[in-house]
N, C-alpha and C positions, 0 to 999 in steps of 0.2 A: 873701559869695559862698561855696557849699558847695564842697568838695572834692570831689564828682561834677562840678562844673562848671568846675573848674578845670585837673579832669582832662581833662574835655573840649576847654575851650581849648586847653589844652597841645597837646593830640593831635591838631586842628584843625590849630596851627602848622606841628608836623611834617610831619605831610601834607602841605601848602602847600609847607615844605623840600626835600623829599622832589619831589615833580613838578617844581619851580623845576630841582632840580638834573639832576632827566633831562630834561626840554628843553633845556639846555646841553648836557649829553653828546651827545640826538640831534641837536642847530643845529654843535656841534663836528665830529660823524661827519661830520655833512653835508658843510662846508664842507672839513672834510678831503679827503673821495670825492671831492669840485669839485675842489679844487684839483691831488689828482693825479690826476683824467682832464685837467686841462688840460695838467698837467707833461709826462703821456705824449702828448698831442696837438702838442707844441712839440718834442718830442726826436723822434717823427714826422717833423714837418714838416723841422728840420733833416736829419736824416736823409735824407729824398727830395733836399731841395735840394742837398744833399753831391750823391747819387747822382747826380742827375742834372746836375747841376754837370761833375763827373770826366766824366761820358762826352760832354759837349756838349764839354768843355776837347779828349780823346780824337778826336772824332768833326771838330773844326776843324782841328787838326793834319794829319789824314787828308785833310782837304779842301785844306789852302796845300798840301800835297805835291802832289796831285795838280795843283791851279791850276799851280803853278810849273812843274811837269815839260811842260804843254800851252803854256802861256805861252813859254819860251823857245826852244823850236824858233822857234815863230813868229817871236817880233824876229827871232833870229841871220840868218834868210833873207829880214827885209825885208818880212814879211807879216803888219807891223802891224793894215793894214784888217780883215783875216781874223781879228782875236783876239777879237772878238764873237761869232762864228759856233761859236768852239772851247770857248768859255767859258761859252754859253748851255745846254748839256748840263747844265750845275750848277745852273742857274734851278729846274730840276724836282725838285732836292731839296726838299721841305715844310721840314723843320728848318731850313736856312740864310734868315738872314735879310738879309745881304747881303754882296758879293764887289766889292771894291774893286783894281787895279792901275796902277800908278803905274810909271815909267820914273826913272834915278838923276836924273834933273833936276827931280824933284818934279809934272813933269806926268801927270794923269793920262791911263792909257793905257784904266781900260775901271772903267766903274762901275757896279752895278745892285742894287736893295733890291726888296724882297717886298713885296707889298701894302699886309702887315700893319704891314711894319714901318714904311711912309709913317708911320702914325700915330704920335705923340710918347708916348701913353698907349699902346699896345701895344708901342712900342719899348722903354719905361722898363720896362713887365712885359716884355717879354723877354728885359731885358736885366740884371735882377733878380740871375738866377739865378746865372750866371758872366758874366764879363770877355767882352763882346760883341765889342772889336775885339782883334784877339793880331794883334804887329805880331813878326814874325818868330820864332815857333812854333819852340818848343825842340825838336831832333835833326829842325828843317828848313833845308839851305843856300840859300838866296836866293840864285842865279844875280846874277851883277854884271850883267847886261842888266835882270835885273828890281828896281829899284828897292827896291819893298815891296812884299810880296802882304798882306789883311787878309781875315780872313773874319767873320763877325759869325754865330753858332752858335745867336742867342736862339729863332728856330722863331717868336715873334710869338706869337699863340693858342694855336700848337700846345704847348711848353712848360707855359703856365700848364694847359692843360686834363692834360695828362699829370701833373703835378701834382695837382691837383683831382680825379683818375681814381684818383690810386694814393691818396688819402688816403679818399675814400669807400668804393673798393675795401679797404680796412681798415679799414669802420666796417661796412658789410654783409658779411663774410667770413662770419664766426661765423652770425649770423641764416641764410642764407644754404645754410652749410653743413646747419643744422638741417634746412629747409626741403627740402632733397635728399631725406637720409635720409629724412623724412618721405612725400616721396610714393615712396620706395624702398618704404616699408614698405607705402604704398597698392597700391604696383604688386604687391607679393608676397600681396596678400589680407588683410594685419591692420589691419579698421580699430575696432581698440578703445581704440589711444592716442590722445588729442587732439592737434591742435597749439598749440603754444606761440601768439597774437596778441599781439606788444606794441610793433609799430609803426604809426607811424599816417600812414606815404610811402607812394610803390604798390608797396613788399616788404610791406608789412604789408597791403593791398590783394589781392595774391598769394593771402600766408598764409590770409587770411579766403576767399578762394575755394577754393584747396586745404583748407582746413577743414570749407565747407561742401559742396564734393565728398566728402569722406570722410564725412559724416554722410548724405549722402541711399545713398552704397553699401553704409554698414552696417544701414540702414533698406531695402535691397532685398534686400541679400544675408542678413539674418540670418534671414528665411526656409529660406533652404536649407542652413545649421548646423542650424538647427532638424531640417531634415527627416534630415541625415546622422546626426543626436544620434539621432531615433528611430529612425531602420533600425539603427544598432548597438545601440540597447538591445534589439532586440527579439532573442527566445531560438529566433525561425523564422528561418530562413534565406532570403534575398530576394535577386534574382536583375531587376537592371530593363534589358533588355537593346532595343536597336534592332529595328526592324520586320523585317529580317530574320534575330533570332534572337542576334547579336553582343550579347555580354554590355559594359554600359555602368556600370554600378554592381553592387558587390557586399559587402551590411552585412558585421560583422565576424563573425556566427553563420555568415554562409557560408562564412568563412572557415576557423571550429574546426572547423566539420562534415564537410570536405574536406580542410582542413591543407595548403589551396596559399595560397601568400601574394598581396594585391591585384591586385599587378602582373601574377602567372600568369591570372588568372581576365578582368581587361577584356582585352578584344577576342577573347575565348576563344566559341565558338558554345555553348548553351544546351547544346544534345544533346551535345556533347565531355563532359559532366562526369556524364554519364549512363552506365550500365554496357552495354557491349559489344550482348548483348540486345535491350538495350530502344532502344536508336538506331535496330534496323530497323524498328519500327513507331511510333517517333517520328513525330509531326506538327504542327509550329509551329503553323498555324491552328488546328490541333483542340487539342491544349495549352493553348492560350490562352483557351480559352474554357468548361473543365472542371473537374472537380475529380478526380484516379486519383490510384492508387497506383503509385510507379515505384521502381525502384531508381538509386541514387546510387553512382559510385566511389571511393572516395578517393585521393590520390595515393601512397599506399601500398600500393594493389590493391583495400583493403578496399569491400566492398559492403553498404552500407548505405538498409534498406527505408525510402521515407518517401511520405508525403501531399503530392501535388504539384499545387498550385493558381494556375490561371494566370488573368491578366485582361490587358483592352486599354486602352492608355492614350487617353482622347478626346480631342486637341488639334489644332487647325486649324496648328500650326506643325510642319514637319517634322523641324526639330529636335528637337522633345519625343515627336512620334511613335514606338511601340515598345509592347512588352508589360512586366509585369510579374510574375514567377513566385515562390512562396513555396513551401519545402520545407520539411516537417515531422520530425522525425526519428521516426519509430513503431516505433524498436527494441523499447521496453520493451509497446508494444501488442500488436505483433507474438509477443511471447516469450511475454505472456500469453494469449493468443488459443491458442496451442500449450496451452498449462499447461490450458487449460478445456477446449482438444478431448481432451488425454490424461485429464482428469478424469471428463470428461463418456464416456469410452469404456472406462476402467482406472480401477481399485480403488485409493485412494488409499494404504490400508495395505499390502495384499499383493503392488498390481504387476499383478494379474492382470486378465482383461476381466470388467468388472461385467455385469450383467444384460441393457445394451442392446447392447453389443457381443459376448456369448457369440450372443445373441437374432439376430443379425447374419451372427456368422460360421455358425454354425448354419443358416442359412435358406439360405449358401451352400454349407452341404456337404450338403443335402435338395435342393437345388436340382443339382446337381452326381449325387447318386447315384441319382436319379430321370430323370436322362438315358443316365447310362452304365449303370443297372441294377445299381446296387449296392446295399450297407445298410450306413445309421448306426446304431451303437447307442450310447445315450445313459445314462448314468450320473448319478443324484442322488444327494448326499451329504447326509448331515444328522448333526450331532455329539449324540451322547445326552447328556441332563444339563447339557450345555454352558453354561446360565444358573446352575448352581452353583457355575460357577468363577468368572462375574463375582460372585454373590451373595458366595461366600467371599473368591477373593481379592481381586475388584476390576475393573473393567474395566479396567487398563492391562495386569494380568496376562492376561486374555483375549485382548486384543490381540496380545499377542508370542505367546499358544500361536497364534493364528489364521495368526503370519506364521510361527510353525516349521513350520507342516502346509503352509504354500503353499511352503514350499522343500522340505521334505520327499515330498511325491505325485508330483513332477515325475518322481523317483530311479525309480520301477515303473513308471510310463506308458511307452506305444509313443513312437516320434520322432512321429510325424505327430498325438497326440492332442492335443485342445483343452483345457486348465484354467481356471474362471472360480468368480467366486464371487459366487454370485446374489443372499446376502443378508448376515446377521450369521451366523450360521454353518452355514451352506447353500453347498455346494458343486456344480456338474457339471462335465462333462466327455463329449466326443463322440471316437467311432471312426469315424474315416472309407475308406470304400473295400474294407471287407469285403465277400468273396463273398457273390453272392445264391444259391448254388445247393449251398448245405452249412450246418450247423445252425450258428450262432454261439455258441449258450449258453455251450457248453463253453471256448473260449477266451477270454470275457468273464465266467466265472463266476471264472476262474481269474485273472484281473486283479482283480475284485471282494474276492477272498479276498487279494491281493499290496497290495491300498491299505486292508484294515481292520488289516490285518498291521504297515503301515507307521504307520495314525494310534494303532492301540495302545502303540506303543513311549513309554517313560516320558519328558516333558519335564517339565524343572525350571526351577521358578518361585521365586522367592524362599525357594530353598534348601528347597523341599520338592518331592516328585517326585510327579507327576500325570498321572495314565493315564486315555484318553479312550478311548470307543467310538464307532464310526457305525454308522448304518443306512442302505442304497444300495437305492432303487430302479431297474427297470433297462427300457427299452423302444428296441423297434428299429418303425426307417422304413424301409419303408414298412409292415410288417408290423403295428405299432399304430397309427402316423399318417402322415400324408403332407402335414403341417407343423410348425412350429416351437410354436403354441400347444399344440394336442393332445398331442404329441409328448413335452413339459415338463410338463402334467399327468398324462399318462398314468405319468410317473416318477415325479413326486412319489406319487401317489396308492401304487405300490409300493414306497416309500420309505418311507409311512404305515403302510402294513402290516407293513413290516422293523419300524418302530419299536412300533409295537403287541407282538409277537410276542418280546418287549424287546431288543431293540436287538442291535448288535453281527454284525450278517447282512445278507443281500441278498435281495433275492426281485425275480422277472420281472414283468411287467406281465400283467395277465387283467384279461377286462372286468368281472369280478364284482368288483374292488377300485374300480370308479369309485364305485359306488354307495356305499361306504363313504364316500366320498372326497364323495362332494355333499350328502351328510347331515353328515358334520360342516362343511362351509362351509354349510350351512342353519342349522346350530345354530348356528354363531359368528354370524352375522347376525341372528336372531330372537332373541339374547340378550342384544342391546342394547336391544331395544325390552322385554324382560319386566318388568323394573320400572315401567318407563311403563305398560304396560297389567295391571300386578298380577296377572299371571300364575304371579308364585312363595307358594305353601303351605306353614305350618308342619304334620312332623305328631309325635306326640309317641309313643314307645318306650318303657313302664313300666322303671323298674329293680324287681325282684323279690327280698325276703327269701326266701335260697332254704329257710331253718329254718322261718319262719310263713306265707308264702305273703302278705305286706303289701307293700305300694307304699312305695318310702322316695324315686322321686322319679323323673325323665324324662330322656330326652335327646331333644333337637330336631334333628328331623331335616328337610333342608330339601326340597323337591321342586318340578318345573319344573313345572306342567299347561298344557300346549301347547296351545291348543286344534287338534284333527285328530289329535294325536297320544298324548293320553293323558300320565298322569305320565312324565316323565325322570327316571331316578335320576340323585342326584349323582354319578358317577361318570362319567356321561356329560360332563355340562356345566362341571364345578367345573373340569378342566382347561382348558377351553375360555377359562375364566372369571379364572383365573390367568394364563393367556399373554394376554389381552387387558389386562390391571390390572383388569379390572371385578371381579375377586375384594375391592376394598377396599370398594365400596358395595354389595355383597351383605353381605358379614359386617355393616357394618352396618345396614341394612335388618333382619337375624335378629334383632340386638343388640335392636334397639329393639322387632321383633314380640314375640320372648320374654319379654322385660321385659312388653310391656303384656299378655299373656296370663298370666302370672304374678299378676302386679299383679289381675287380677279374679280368678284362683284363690285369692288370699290373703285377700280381699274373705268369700270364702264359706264359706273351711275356714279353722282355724288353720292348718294346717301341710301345704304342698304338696309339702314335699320338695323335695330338691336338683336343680335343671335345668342339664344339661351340653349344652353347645355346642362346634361342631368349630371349631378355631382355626387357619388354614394358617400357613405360613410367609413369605408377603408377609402378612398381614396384621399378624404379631407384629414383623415387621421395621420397619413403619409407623414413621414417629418420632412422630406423633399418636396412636400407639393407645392408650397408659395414660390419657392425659388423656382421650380420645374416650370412650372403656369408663366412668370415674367422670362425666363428665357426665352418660351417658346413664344410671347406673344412678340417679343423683342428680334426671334431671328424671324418671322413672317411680319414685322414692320408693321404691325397693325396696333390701336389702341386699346389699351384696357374696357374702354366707354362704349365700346361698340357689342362689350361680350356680357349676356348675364349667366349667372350659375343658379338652377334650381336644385332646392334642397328638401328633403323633405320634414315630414313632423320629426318622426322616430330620430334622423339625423342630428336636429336641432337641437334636441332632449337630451340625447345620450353625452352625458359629461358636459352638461350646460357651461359652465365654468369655462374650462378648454376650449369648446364651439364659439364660445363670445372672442376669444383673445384671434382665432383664428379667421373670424369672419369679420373684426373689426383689422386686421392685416389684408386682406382681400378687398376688402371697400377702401381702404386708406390707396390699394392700388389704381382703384377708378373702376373697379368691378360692379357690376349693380347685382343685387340678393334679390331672391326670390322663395317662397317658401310653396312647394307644389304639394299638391293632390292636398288642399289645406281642409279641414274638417274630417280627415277621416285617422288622424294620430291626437295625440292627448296635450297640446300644448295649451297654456294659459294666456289670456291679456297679457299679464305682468311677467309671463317669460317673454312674449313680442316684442314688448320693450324693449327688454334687454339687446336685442340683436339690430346690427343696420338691414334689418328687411325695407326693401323698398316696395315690392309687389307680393300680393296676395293670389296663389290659384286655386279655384275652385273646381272642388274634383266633378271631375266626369260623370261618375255614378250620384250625383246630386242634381244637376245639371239635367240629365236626361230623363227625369224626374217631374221636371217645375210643372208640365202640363198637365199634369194627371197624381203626382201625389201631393197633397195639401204639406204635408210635411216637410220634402223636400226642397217645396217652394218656401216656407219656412227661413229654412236653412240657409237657401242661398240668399234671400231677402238682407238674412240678420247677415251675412258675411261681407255684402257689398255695403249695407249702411257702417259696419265695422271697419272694413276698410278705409274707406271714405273719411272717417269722424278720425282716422290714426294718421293721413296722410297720405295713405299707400294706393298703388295704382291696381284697380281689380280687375284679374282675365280667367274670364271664365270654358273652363276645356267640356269637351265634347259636344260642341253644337252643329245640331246633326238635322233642325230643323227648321221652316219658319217660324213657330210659333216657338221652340226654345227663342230661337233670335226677338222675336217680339216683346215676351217677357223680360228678356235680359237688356233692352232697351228702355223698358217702359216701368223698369226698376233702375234707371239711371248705371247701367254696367257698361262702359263704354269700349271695353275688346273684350273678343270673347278668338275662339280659336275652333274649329273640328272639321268635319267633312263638309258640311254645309258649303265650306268654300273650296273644297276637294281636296282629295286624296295628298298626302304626304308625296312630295316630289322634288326631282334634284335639283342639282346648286342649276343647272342651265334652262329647268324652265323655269327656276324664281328667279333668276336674274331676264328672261321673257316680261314676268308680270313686272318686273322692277321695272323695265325701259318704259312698258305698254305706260305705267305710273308716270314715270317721270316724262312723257311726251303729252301727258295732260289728260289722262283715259283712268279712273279709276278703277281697276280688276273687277270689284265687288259693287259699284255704287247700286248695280241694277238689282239686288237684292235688298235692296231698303226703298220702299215706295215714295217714302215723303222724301228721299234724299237726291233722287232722278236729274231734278235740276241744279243738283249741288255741284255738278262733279266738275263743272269748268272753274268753277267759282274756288275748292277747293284742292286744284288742280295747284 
């Protein structure tokens, strides 16, 4: 045999040891638990038999006393017969089981037993208990007339069953007791505890019907926990009140929402819990059947708005009949509802009334001075330049100058005038209730002049100080218009003309500024469709060797041709074209014409010369323009070195810093810089530096000048010797004559550029003078005298 299996045996054994000995322990508990329920069942029963022993012993006693005391009256007077009669009142005791009298000579005088106790078997149990006959009962004297009195105290039946009563009575107490509590707990509504069944007499009979009483009311009732679990979780407030109105349930959201505790709230009426108000047009029927809005009190006073929606409960029972009401709380609806009418009315930054509420109030002081015969006069604001200070510092910087000017205007306005601010930085403002029968100019030209006064003063923006100008146009109702639309264009429109006239002024409304005023809203409109329908023209401007009279190269100049209206110079449009952003696909739109008109000039001639293009200031600002500029020169296969970009002062200036980093990325491409219309923006020597300017332009309005103003001869004198002493190449624009040309020679300026050498024209007749050039014919030489016999020589 292996040692696995020996092991096995073994451990077989054990087990077998092991259960043997707990079935003794548990045959041992057993018999134990028997034995002392029996012990306590036996010291019981003595116990009762004692008890009732002592009081049967007690209770006989009580009875010879009384027998004797009735007994011997009677012998002493002879009225023996009669002692049946006196003695038979005792028969009616239950407990005695019999009453025996005897006289001293042994005869009996009167004998009588109980039913029960005939019987020999009910006498021996009754007599069980205690000593059934007590022949002269201790602290009783026995009268010498009476013999012996005996009383027999056994009861018969009654004994053993009072026995029998108090020992079961001590077997069902406990159970019993249980069974109380039990439907104690039914009757108070928990039926979640079971009950105990573990007899099987009719208390355990009982217990299984109270059992299954509790199980069929927590299978009725646990519907309506259910329903109280959901009316408190719900976050609306519910209100289920009797048919007329008497509040009968109320969840616990009604409770937080009003802050009166349960008790306050049932039997309270619906409309009680409703604000002062709203009770006189209360209507249960009609409530009940709607959906409003109402206001609520709280028991604090407070009033709070909510969504009050009522319905009818359908039940054929009157008991369930009644309404049900749900209260919403729309504090935070309500607050926002407000927050979007102030938005939708008032200017979020400044406070002030935006455009539909000025458009409003307006309409009502036209409407007001057109009855009483008075006049509004209406004031437009418009800030000059004002996108240079988001461009520079930032729109958040913009922002705060916007809100210092709206705290700021109020300080010179009349009490009664209006502030609003119609746009991004467009401002009006209206006078209300001036005489109609005396001029107004004068006391509104003199407010006009007290608010450019005020928006000039210096504000400080991130620790640099920045001074702004407006331009105000200005028109009176009824005198220009005799509504709010007219009324707002006719201002603007002398607003346009303040700002044309540059800025920093006012002027009055006249009908001759509308026309200005619908031609540029024509242009801004027709100049989205221009590209789409190819309506913008390159045309090309020779630069001129002003020593040999040679082409060394063009600038592209861009032009509108409207049809109906003939070319638009850029001057007109290119602003237009910048305040819309359409100035970014214009420039490139040029980008790409010039390149491919280039591209077939180089085709035909070696050498077309240098072609300069105008470059704004949203364009250069682009984050895509360096990359967009080499694409494009890259898919028309032409060189950077062939292209220059003019820029101007203002350009150069604005955000000096960023224009250096961008225009040294532009030149690193092989770009040549140019700085146009040079003297009439504010730059310095020591900002020139900084930048790779290669060429210097000298503006037009200096230029055509040099013959006749001493000054402007000045001007361009000192630009060309500046030029010259920095290394830079000087071209000077608009030369329109020979004696511009003479000076501009005879001051060492060696291109100059304007009509002198004709009119701006296309890529096919500069690619003309280009061939006429390159076949040994110089375009220009015949306008330089001394140079006539140059032109083979520098051919």
């Amino acid at each position: 045999m292996s040692a696995v299996s020996l092991k096995l045996k073994y451990a077989g054994a054990a087990f077998l040891a092991v259960v043997c000995a707990a079935l003794f322990v548990i045959a041992f508990l057993a018999w134990q638990h028997r034995s002392d329920a029996q012990r306590e069942d036996a010291l019981a029963n003595n116990f009762v038999r004692q008890d009732i022993g002592r009081q049967l012993q007690a209770r006989a006693q009580s009875t010879a006393r009384y027998v004797a005391d009735a007994v011997e009256p009677a012998l002493a007077r002879g009225e023996a017969a009669d002692l049946g009669k006196r003695l038979q009142r005792f028969t009616d005791d239950p407990s005695l089981a019999a009453i025996t009298v005897r006289d001293p000579a042994g005869a009996t005088l009167f004998d009588w037993h109980s039913p029960a106790a005939a019987s020999a078997t009910l006498e021996r149990e009754a007599t069980e208990p205690v000593r059934t006959m007590i022949e002269s009962p201790p602290g009783v004297a026995i009268p010498k007339t009476l013999g012996a009195a005996r009383v027999a105290m056994a009861e018969s039946t009654s004994v053993h069953s009072a026995l029998a009563n108090h020992l079961a009575g001590r077997r069902i107490e406990r159970p019993l007791g249980a069974l109380i509590k039990g439907a104690e707990r039914i009757a108070q509504g928990d039926y979640t505890r079971p009950l105990d069944v573990l007899r099987r007499d009719g208390l355990g009979d009982l217990q299984q019907a109270l059992e299954r009483m509790r199980g069929k009311l927590r299978a009725t009732t646990i519907n309506k926990d259910y329903l109280y679990s959901v009316l408190n979780s719900m976050t609306d407030a519910v209100f289920v009140t009797s048919p007329d109105g008497i509040i009968r349930v109320a969840n616990s959201a009604s409770r937080r929402l009003l802050g009166y505790g349960e008790e306050e709230l049932i039997g309270r009426s619906i409309s009680a819990v409703l604000d002062e108000r709203e009770r006189q047009t209360f209507d249960l029927r009609q409530a009940a059947q709607e959906t409003r809005e109402t206001v609520m009190r709280t028991r604090n006073g407070q009033t709070i708005p909510v969504a009050f929606t009522g319905s009818q409960i359908a039940s054929d029972d009157p008991q369930f009949q009644g309404c049900i009401f749900v209260a919403r709380n729309i504090t935070d609806r309500k607050r926002a509802e407000r927050r979007i009418r102030y938005l939708a009315r008032y200017d979020a930054l400044t406070k002030l009334p935006n455009r539909m509420q000025f458009h409003h109030l307006l309409q009502q002081a036209i409407a007001r001075a057109l009855r009483g015969g008075h006049v509004v006069a209406l004031l437009y604001l418009d800030l000059d330049r004002f996108k240079e200070i988001n461009d520079t510092f930032g729109h958040g910087c913009g922002d705060r100058l916007l809100e210092v000017l709206a705290e700021r205007m109020p300080r010179v306005l009349p009490k009664d005038t209006t502030l609003g601010r119609l746009a991004g930085d467009e401002f009006a403002l209206f006078v209300d209730g001036l005489p109609a029968d005396v001029d107004n100019r004068g006391p509104i030209a003199h407010l006009a002049r007290s608010i450019l006064t005020e928006v000039g003063r210096a504000v400080q923006l991130n620790e640099h100080e920045v001074f702004l100008t407006a331009s105000i146009g200005i028109a009176f109702c009824p005198r220009d218009a005799e509504n709010v639309i007219d009324l707002i264009r006719n201002a603007d429109a002398a607003m346009y003309y303040s700002k044309q006239n540059g800025g920093n002024t006012f002027a009055f409304y006249s009908p001759e500024m509308n026309a200005a005023a619908v031609e540029r809203l024509m242009l801004k409109s027709k100049l989205r469709r221009a590209l789409e329908r190819d309506e913008l023209v390159i045309r090309y401007q020779p630069k001129v060797d002003l020593r040999n009279g040679r082409i060394i190269g063009a600038e592209a100049l861009l032009r509108w041709r409207l049809p109906g209206y003939g070319d638009i110079p850029p001057s007109q449009f290119i602003p237009l074209a910048e305040e819309t952003s359409l100035i970014l696909d214009v420039g490139e739109w040029v980008l790409n014409r010039v390149c491919q008109d280039y591209r077939h000039m180089q085709n035909e001639v070696a050498d077309p010369g240098r072609v300069s293009l105008n470059l704004s200031l949203k364009q250069l600002r682009q984050a895509s323009f360096i990359l967009r500029c080499r694409s494009v020169l890259r898919r028309h296969g032409v060189s950077p070195t062939s292209f220059e970009l003019e820029i101007t002062e203002t350009t150069l200036m604005a955000d000096a810093a960023r224009t250096v980093r961008l225009l040294d990325e532009l030149y690193a491409m092989g770009l040549h810089l140019s700085i146009d219309d040079f003297g009439t923006g504010y730059s310095s020597l020591s900002a020139l530096q900084q930048f790779p300017i290669g060429t210097l332009k000298i503006d037009q309005s200096f230029v055509r000048g040099v013959s006749d103003d001493a000054g402007d001869a000045t001007i361009v004198r000192t630009i060309i010797d500046m030029g010259r002493s920095l290394g830079m190449e000087v071209v000077a624009e608009g030369v329109e004559s020979v004696r511009h040309l003479d000076f501009l020679r005879k001051h060492n300026c060696h291109y100059g550029q304007g009509k002198l050498f004709g009119e701006p024209c296309t890529a096919e007749d500069l690619l003309v003078l280009l061939k006429r050039q390159a076949s040994g014919t110089l375009p220009f030489a015949h306008l330089l005298p001394q140079a006539e016999g140059l032109s083979s020589r520098s051919a």
